[in-house]
Short mmCIF file of the C-alpha atoms (twelve columns), coordinates in Angstrom:
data_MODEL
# 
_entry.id   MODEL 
# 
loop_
_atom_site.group_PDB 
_atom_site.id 
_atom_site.type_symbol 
_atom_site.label_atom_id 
_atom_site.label_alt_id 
_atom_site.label_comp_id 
_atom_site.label_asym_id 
_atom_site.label_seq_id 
_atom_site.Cartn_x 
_atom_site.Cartn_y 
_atom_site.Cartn_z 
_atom_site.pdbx_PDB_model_num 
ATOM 1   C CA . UNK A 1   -64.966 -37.137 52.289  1 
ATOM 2   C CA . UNK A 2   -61.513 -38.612 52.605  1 
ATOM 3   C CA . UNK A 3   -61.645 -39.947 49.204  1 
ATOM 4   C CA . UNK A 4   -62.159 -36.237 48.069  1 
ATOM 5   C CA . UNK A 5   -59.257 -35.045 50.278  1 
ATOM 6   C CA . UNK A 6   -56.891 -38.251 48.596  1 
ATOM 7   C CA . UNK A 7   -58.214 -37.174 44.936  1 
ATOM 8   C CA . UNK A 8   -57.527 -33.270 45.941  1 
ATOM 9   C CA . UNK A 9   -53.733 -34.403 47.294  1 
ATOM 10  C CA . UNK A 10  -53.387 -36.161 44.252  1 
ATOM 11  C CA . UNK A 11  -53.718 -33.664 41.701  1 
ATOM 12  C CA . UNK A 12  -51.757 -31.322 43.392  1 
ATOM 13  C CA . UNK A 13  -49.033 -33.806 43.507  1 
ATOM 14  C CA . UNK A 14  -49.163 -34.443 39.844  1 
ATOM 15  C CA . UNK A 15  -49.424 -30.581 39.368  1 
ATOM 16  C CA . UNK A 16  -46.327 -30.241 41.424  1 
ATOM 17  C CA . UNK A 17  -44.743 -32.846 39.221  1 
ATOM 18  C CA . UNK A 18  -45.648 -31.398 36.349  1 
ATOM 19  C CA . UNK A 19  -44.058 -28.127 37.408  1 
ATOM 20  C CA . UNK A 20  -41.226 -29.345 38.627  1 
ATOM 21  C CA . UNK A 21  -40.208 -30.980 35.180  1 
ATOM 22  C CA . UNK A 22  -41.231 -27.829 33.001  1 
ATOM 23  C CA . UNK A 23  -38.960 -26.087 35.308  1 
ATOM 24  C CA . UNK A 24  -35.755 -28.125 36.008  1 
ATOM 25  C CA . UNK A 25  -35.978 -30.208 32.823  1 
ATOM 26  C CA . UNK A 26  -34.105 -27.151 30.651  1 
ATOM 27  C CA . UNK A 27  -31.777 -26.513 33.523  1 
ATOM 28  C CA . UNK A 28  -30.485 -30.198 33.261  1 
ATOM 29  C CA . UNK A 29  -30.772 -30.313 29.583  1 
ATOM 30  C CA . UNK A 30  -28.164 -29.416 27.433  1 
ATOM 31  C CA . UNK A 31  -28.111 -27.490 23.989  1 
ATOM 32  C CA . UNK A 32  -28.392 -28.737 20.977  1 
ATOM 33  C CA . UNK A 33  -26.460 -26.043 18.760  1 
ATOM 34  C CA . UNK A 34  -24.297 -22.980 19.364  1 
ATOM 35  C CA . UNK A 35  -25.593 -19.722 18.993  1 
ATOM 36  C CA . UNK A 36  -23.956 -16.998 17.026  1 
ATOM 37  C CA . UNK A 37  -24.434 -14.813 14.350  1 
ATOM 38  C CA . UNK A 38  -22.928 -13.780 10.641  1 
ATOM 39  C CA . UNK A 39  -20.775 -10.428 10.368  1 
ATOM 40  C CA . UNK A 40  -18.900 -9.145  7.684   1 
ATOM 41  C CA . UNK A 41  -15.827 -6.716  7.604   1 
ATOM 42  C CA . UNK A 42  -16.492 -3.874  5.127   1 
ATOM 43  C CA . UNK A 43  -13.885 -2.239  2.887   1 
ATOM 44  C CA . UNK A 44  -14.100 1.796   2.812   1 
ATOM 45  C CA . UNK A 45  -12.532 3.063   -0.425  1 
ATOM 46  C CA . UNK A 46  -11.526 6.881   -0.301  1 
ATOM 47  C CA . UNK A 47  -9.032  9.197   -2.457  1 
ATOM 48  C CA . UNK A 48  -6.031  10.649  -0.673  1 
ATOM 49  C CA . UNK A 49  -7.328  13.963  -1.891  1 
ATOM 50  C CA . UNK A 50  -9.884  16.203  -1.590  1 
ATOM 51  C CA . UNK A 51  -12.361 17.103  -4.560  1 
ATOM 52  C CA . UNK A 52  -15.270 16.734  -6.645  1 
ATOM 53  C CA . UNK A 53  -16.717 13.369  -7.313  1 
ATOM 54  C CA . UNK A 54  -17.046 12.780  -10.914 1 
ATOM 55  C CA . UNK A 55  -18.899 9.804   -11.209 1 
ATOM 56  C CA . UNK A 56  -19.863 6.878   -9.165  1 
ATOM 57  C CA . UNK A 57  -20.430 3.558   -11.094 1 
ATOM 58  C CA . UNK A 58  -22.085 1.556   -8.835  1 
ATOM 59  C CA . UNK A 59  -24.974 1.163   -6.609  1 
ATOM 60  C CA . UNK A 60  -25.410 0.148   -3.284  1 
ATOM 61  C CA . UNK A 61  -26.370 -3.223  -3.426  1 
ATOM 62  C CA . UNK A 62  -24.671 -3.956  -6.625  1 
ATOM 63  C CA . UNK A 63  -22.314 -7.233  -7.283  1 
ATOM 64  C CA . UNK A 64  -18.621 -5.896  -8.423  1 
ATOM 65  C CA . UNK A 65  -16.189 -8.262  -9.970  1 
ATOM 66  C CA . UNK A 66  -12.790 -7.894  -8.549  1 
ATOM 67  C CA . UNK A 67  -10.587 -4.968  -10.889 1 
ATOM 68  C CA . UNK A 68  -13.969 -3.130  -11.906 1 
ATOM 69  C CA . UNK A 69  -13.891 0.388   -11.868 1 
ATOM 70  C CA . UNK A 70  -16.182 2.124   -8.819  1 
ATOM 71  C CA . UNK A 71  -15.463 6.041   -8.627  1 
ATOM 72  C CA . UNK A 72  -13.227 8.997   -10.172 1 
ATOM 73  C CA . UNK A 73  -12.827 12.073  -7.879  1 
ATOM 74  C CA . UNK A 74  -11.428 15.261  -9.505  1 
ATOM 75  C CA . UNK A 75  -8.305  14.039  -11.398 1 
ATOM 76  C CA . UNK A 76  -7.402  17.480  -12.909 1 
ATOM 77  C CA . UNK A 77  -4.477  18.770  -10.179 1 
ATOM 78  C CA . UNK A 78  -3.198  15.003  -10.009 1 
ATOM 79  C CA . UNK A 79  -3.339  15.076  -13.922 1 
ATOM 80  C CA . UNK A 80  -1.108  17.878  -14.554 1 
ATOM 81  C CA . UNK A 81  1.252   16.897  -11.630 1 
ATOM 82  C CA . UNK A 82  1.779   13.427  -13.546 1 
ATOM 83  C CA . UNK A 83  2.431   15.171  -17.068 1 
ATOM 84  C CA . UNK A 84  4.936   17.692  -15.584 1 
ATOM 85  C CA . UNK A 85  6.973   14.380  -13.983 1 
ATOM 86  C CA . UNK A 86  6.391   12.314  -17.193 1 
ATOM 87  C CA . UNK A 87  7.800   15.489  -19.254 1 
ATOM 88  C CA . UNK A 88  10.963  15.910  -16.450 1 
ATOM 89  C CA . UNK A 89  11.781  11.953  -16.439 1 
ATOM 90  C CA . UNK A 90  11.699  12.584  -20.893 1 
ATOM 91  C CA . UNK A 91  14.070  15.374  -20.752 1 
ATOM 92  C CA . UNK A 92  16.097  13.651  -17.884 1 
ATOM 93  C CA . UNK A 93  16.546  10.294  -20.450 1 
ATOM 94  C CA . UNK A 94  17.464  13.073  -23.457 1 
ATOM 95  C CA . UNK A 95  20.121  14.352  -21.106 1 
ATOM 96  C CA . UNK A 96  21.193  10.514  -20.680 1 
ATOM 97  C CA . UNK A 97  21.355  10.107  -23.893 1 
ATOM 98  C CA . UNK A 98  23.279  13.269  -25.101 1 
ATOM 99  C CA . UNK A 99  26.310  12.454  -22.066 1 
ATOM 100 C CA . UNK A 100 26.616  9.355   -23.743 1 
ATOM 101 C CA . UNK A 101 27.268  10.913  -27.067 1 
ATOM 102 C CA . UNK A 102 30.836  12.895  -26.894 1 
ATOM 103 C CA . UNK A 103 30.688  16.610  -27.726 1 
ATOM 104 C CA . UNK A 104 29.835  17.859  -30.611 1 
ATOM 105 C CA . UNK A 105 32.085  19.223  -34.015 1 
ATOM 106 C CA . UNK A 106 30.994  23.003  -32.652 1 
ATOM 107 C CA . UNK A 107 31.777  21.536  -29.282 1 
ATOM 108 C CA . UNK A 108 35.113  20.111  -30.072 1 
ATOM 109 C CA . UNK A 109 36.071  23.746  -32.069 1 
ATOM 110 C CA . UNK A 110 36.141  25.127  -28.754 1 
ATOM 111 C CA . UNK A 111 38.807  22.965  -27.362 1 
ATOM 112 C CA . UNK A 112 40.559  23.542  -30.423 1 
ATOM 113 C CA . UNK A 113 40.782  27.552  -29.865 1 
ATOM 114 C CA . UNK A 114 41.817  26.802  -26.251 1 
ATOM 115 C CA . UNK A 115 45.053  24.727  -27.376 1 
ATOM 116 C CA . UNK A 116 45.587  27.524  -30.236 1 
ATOM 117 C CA . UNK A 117 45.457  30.146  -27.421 1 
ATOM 118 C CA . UNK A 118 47.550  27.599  -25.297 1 
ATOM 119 C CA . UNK A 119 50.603  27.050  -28.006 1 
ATOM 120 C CA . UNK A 120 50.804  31.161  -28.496 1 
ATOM 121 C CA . UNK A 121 51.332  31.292  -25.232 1 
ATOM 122 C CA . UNK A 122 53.544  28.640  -24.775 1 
ATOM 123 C CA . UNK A 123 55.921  30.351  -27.815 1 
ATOM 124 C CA . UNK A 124 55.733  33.540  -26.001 1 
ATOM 125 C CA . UNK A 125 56.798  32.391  -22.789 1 
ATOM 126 C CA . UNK A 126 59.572  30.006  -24.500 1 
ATOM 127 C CA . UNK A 127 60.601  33.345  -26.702 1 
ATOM 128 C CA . UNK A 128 60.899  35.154  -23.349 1 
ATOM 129 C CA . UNK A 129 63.147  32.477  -21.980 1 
ATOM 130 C CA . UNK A 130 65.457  32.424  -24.984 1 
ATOM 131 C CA . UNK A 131 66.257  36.371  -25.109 1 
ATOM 132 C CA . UNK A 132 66.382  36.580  -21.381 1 
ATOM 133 C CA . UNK A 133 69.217  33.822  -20.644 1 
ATOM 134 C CA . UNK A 134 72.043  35.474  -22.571 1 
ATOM 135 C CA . UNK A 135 70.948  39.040  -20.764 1 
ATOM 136 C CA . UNK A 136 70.868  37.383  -17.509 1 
ATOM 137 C CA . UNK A 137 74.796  35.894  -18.306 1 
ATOM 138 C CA . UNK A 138 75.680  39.037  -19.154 1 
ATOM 139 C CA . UNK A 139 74.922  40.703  -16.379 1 
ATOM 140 C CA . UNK A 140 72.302  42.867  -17.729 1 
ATOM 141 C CA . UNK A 141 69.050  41.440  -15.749 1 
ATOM 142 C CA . UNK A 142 69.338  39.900  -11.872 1 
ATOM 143 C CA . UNK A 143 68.884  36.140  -12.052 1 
ATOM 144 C CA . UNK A 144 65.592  36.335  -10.547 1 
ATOM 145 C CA . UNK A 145 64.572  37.759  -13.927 1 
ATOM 146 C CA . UNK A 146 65.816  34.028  -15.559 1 
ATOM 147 C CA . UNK A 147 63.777  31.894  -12.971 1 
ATOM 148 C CA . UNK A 148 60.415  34.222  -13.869 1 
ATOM 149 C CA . UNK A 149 60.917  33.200  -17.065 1 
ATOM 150 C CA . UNK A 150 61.824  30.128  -16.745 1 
ATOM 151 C CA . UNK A 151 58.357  29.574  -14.462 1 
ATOM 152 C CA . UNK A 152 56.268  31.414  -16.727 1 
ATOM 153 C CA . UNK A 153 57.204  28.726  -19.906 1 
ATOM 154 C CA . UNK A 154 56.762  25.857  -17.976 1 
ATOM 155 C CA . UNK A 155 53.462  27.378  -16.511 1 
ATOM 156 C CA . UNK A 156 52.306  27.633  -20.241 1 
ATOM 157 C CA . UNK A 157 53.383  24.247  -21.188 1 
ATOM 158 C CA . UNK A 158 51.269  22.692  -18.624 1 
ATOM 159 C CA . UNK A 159 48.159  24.976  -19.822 1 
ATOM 160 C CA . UNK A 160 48.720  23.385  -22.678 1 
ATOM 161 C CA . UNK A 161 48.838  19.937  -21.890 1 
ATOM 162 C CA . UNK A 162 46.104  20.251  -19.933 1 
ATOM 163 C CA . UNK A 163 43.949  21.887  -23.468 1 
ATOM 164 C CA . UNK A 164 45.009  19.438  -25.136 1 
ATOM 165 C CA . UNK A 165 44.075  16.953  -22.611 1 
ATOM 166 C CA . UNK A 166 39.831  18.428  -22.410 1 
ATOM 167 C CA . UNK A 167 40.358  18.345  -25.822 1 
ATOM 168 C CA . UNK A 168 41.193  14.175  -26.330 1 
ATOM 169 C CA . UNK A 169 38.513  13.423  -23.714 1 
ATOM 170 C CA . UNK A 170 35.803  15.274  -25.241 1 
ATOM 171 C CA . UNK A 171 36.435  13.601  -28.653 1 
ATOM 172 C CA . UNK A 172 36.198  10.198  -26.855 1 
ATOM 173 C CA . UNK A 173 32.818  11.476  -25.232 1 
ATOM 174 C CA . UNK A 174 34.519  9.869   -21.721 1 
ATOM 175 C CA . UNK A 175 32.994  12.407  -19.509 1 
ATOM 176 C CA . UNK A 176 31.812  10.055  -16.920 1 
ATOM 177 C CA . UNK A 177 30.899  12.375  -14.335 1 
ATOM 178 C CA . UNK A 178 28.276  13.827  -16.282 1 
ATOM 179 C CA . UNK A 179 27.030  10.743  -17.193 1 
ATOM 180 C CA . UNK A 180 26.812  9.549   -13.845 1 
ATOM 181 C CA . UNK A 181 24.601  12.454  -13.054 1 
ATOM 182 C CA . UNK A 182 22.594  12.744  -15.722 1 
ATOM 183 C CA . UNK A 183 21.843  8.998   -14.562 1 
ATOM 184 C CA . UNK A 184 20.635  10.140  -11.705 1 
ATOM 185 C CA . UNK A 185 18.966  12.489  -12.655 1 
ATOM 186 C CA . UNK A 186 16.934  10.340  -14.583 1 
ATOM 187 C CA . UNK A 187 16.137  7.826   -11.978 1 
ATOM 188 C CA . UNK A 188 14.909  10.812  -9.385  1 
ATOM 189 C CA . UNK A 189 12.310  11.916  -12.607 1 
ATOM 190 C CA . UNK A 190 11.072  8.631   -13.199 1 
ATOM 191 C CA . UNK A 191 10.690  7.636   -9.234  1 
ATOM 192 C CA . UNK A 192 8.579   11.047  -8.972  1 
ATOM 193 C CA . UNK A 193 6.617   10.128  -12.473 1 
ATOM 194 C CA . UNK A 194 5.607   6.646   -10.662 1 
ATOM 195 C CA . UNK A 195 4.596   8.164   -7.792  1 
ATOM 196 C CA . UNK A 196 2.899   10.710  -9.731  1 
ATOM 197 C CA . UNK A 197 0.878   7.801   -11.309 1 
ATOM 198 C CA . UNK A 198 0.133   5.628   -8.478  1 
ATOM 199 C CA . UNK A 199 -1.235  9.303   -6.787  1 
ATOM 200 C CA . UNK A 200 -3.568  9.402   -10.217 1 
ATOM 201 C CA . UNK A 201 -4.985  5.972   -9.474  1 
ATOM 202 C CA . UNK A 202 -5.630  6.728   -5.944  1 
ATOM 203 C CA . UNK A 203 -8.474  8.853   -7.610  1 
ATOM 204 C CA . UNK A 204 -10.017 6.560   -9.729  1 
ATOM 205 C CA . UNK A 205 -9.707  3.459   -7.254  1 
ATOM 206 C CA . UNK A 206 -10.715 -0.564  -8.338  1 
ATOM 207 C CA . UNK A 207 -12.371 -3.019  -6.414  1 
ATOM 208 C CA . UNK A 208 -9.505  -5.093  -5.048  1 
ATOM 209 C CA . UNK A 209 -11.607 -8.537  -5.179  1 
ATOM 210 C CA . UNK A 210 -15.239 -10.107 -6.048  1 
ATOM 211 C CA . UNK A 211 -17.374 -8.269  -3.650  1 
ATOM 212 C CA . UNK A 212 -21.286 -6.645  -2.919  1 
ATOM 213 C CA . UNK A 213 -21.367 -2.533  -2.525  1 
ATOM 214 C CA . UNK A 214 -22.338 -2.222  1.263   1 
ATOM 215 C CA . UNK A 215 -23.358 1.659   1.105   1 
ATOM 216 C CA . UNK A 216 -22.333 4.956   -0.960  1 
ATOM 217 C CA . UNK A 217 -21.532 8.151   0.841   1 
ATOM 218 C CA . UNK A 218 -20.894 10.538  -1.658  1 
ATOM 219 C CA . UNK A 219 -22.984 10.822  -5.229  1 
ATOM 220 C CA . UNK A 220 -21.450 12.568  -8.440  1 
ATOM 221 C CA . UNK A 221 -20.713 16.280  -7.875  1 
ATOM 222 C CA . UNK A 222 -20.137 16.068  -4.478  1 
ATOM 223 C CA . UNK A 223 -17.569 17.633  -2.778  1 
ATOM 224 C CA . UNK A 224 -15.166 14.655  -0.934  1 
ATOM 225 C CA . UNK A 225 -12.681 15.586  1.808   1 
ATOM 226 C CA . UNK A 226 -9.318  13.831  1.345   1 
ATOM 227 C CA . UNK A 227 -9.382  10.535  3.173   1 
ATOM 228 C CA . UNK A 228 -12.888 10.020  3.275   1 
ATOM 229 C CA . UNK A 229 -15.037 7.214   2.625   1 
ATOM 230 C CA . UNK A 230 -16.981 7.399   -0.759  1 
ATOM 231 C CA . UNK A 231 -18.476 3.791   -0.618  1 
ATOM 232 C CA . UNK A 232 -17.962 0.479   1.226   1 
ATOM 233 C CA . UNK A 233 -17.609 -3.062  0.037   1 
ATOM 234 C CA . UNK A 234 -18.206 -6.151  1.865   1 
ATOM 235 C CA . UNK A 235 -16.166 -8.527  0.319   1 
ATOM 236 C CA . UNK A 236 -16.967 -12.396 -0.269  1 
ATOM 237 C CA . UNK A 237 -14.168 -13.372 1.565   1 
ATOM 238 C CA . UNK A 238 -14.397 -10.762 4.755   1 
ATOM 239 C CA . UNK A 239 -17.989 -12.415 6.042   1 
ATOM 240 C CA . UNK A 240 -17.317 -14.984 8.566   1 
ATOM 241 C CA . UNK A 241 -19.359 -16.914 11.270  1 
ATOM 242 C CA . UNK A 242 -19.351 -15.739 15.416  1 
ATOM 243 C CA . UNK A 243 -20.286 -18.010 17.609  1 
ATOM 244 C CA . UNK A 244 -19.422 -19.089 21.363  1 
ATOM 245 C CA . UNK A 245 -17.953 -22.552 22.884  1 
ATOM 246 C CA . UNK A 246 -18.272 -23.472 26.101  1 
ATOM 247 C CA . UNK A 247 -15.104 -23.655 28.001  1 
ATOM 248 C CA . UNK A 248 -15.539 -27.385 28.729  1 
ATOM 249 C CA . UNK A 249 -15.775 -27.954 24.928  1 
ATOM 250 C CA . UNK A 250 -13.260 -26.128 23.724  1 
ATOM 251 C CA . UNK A 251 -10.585 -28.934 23.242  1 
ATOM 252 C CA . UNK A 252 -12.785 -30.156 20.090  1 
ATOM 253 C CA . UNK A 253 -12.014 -26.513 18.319  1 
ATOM 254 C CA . UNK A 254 -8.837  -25.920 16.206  1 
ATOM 255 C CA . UNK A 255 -7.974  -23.667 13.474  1 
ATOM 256 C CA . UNK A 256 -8.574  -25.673 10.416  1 
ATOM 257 C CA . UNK A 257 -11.318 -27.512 11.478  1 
ATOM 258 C CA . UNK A 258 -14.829 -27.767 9.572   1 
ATOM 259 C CA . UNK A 259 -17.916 -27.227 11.988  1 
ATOM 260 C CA . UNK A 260 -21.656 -27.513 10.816  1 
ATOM 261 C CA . UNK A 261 -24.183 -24.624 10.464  1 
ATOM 262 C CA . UNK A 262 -27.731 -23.346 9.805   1 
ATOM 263 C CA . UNK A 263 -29.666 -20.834 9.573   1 
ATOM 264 C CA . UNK A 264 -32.941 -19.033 8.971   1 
ATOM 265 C CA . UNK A 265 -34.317 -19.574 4.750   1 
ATOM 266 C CA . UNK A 266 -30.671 -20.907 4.328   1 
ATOM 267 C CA . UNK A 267 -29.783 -24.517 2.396   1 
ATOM 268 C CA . UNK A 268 -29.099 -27.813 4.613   1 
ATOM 269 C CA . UNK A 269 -25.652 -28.814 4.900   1 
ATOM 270 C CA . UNK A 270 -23.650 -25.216 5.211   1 
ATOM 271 C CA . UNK A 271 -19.922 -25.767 6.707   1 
ATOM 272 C CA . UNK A 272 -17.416 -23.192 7.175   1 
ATOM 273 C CA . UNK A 273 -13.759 -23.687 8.456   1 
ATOM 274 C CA . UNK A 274 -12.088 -22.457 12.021  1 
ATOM 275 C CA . UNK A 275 -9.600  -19.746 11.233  1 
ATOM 276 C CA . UNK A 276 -9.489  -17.627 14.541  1 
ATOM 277 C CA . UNK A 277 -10.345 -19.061 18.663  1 
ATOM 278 C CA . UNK A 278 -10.131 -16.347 21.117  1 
ATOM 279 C CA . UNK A 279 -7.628  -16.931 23.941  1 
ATOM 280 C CA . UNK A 280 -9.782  -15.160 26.348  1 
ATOM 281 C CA . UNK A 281 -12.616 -16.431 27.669  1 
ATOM 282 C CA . UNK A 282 -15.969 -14.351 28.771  1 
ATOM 283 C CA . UNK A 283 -19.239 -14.861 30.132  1 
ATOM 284 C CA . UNK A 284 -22.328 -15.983 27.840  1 
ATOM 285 C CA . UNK A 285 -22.948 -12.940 25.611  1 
ATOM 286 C CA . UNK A 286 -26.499 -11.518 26.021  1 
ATOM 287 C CA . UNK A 287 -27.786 -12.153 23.019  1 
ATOM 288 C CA . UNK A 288 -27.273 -16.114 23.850  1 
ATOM 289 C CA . UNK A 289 -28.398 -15.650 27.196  1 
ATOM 290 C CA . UNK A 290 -30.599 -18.675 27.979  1 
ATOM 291 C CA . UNK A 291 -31.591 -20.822 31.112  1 
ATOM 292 C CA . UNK A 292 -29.663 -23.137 29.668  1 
ATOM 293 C CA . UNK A 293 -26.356 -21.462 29.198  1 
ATOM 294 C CA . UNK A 294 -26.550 -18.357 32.109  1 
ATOM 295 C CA . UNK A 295 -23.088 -18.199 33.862  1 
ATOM 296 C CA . UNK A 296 -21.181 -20.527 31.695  1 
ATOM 297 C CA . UNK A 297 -17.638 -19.376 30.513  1 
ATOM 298 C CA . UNK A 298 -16.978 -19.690 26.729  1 
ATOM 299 C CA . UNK A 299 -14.906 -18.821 24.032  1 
ATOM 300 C CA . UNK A 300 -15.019 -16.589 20.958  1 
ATOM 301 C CA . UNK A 301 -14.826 -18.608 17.810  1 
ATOM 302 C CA . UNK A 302 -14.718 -17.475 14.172  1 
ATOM 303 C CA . UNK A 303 -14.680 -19.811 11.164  1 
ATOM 304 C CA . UNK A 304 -15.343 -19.015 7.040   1 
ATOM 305 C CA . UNK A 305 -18.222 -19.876 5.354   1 
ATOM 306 C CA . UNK A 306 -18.769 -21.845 2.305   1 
ATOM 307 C CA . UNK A 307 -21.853 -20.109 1.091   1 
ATOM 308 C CA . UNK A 308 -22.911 -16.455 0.569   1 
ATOM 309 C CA . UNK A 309 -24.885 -15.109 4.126   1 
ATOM 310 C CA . UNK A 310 -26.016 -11.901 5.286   1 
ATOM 311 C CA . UNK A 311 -23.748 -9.981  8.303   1 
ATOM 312 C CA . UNK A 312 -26.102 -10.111 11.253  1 
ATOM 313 C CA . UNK A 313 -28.228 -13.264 10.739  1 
ATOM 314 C CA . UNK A 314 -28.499 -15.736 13.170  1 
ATOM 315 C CA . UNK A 315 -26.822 -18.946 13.018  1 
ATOM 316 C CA . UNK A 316 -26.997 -22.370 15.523  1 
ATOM 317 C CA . UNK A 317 -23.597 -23.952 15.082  1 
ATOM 318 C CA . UNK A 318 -23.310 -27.696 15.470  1 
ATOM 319 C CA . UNK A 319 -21.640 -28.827 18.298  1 
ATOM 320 C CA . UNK A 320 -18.238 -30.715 17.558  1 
ATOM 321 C CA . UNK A 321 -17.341 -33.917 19.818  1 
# 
């Protein structure tokens, strides 16, 4: 009987044992990798206006090399808006061109008949002068009558330098002012043809690097609303690695540095580099919850991988030292 009762208090204490190290045996461990996960930041292309989509050339899912076309919304009102500031900025540069140039022999007459006018009147006023200043000492007009006359010849004498003057400068084609503005004139109509272009190529947009389509919203002959997204991209370079370091580890993590990864169907021996460590700490995310790791401060930390991965997958992160 009391061998039973010292065989019974045995195997409870080894049961006890046994319990006690499934139990407490994870608390005291520690981890072996970080946990964290793969997301990517997606590019949404739209056109600043609204219209019909015209064609789509990819699909969702598809590899796009970086330049390659993707939609073309409506281009007709952006079209005509670019050949009416293409056809201002040519007559603009014509007008340039013709300041530059000096008037014309039909231009020129006209300056001509303005000194011809200008002389007549000169030898009319000077005529005038002559036959009144031997009246005037004679006593048969007031001497006010003299200085009117006087006035009125020196009055046509400077109409006539001045003719003559139009007349020099035109011939030389020195009108400056007008070339000035016709200058600027022609800058204003080529800034709004630019504009008027870049506008155009808003509606049939590129991919701006190597990336894979993420989704498509909007399918030929659909109506778009300005601003909105027709497709995504996820480009190679916007997927990047999330993962969380305990606050006592932290030291070990800079920007720069290379830490060691794996995951689920991926090769052996994926790296990616630190670019980005949170400066805030938080508590253990959910979805790394663990016995292990339950009230435990850590840090975000975000590195670039060297290989291709999917946002969302699951990744254990080596631990640096």
């Amino acid at each position: 009987m009391k061998r039973q009762r010292l065989l019974i208090a045995g195997l409870a204490a080894a049961a006890a044992a046994i319990v006690g190290v499934l139990v407490g045996l994870p608390r005291l461990a520690e981890p072996h990798a970080l946990s964290g996960y793969v997301e990517g930041e997606a590019l949404y292309l739209a056109a600043p206006v609204s219209g019909t989509v015209r064609a789509v050339h990819v699909t969702r899912g598809q590899e796009v090399a970086a330049g390659q076309s993707l939609f073309v919304v409506d281009p007709a009102q952006l079209r005509a808006q670019y050949d009416q500031a293409s056809a201002e900025a040519a007559a603009a540069a014509a007008q340039a061109d013709d300041a530059r140039k000096g008037q014309r022999p039909a231009e020129l007459a006209v300056y001509e008949a303005n000194i011809t006018a200008a002389e007549s009147h000169t030898r009319d006023a000077q005529a005038d002068l002559r036959r009144i200043q031997p009246l005037v000492r004679q006593g048969w007009y007031a001497p006010s009558r003299l200085d009117d006359a006087r006035a009125a010849a020196e009055t046509a004498e400077a109409q006539l330098r001045a003719a003559r003057r139009q007349r020099d400068a035109a011939a030389l084609g020195a009108r400056d002012d007008q070339v000035r503005a016709a200058d600027a004139r022609l800058v204003q109509a080529r800034a709004a043809a630019a504009g008027a272009s870049a506008r155009l190529m808003d509606v049939a947009p590129i991919a701006p690097t190597r990336a894979r389509v993420e989704d498509v919203f909007f399918h030929a002959g659909e109506w778009a609303p300005a601003n909105q997204p027709i497709l995504s991209l996820l480009p190679d370079d916007r997927i990047k690695l999330r993962f969380f370091v305990p606050a006592q580890d932290l030291s070990a993590y800079r920007v720069g540095r290379a830490v060691r990864f794996a995951c689920d169907g991926c090769p052996k021996g994926l790296t990616a580099r630190i670019d980005f460590i949170s400066p805030r700490p938080e508590f253990t995310p959910p979805v790394i919850y663990s016995r292990e790791a339950r009230d435990r401060l850590v840090y975000l930390v975000e590195a670039r991988p060297t290989a291709r991965l999917n946002p969302g997958q699951p990744v254990d992160v080596e631990p640096l030292t």
